[in-house]
C-alpha positions as CSV (number, residue, x, y, z in Angstrom):
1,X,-99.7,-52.2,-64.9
2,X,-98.5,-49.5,-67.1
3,X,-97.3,-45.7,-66.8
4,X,-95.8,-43.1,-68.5
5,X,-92.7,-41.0,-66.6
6,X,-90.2,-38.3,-67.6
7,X,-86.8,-38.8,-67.8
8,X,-84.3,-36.1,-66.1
9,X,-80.6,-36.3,-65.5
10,X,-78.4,-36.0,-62.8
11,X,-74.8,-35.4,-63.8
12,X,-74.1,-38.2,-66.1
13,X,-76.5,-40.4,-65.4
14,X,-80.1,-40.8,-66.2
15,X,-82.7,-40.4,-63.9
16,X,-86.6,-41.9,-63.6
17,X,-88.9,-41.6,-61.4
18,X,-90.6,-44.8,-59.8
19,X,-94.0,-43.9,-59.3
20,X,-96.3,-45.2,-56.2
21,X,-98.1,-48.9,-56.8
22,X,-94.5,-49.3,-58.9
23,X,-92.3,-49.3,-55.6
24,X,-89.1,-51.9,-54.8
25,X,-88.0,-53.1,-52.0
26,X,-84.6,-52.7,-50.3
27,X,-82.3,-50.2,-51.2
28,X,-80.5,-51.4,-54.6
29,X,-82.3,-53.3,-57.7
30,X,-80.4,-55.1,-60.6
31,X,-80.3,-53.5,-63.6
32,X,-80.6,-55.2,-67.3
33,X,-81.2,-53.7,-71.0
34,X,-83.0,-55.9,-73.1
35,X,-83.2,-54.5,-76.4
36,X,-84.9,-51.5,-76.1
37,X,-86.0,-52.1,-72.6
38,X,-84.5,-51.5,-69.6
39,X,-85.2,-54.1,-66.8
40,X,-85.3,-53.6,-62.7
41,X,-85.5,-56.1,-60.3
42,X,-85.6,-56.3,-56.6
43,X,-82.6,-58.0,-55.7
44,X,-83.6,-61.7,-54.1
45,X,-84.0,-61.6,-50.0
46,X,-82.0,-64.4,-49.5
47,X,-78.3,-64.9,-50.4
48,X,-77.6,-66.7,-53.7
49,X,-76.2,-70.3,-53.4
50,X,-74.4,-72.1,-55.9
51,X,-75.9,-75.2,-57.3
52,X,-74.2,-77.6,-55.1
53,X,-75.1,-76.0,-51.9
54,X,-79.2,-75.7,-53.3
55,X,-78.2,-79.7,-54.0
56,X,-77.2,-80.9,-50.9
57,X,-80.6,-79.3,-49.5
58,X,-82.7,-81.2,-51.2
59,X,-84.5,-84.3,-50.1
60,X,-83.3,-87.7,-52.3
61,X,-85.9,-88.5,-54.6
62,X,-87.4,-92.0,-53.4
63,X,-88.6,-93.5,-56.8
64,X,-88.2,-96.5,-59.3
65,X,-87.0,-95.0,-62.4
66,X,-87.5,-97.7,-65.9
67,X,-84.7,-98.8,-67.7
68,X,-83.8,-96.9,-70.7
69,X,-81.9,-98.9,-73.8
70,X,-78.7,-97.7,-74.7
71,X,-79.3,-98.0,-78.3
72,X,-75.6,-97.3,-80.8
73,X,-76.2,-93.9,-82.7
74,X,-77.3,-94.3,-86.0
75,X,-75.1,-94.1,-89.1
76,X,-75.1,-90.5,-90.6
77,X,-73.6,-89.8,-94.5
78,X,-71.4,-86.8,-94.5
79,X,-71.6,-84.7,-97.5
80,X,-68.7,-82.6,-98.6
């Protein structure tokens, strides 16, 4: 989906319109410039969690992994 809007200002900041079939929800979005683009996106619904806490959520992974060889690294000739 793609549309064209104005720009206006209000006081120092700069102002666009979100038109309808575009709308967010909640109140606040994060914001992000990417180059020449500026980014919004509606802030997640559920509180953020560190890794650890999204670790000890998850279920233990029942498998048989193979045995990997723990080969030396191979030599490597430095040039100067």
């Amino acid at each position: 989906m793609e549309r064209k809007v104005k720009l206006s200002r209000r006081g120092d900041a700069q102002v666009v319109r979100i038109p309808k079939g575009f709308e967010l929800p909640g109140d606040t979005v994060l914001v992000r410039k990417v180059g020449n683009a500026i980014w919004l996106e509606a802030e997640p619904t559920r509180p953020k969690q560190n890794l650890l806490d999204l670790l000890r959520e998850m279920e233990p992974i029942d498998e048989e992994w193979p045995e990997i060889e723990d080969r030396p690294p191979e030599p490597v000739e430095l040039q100067e």
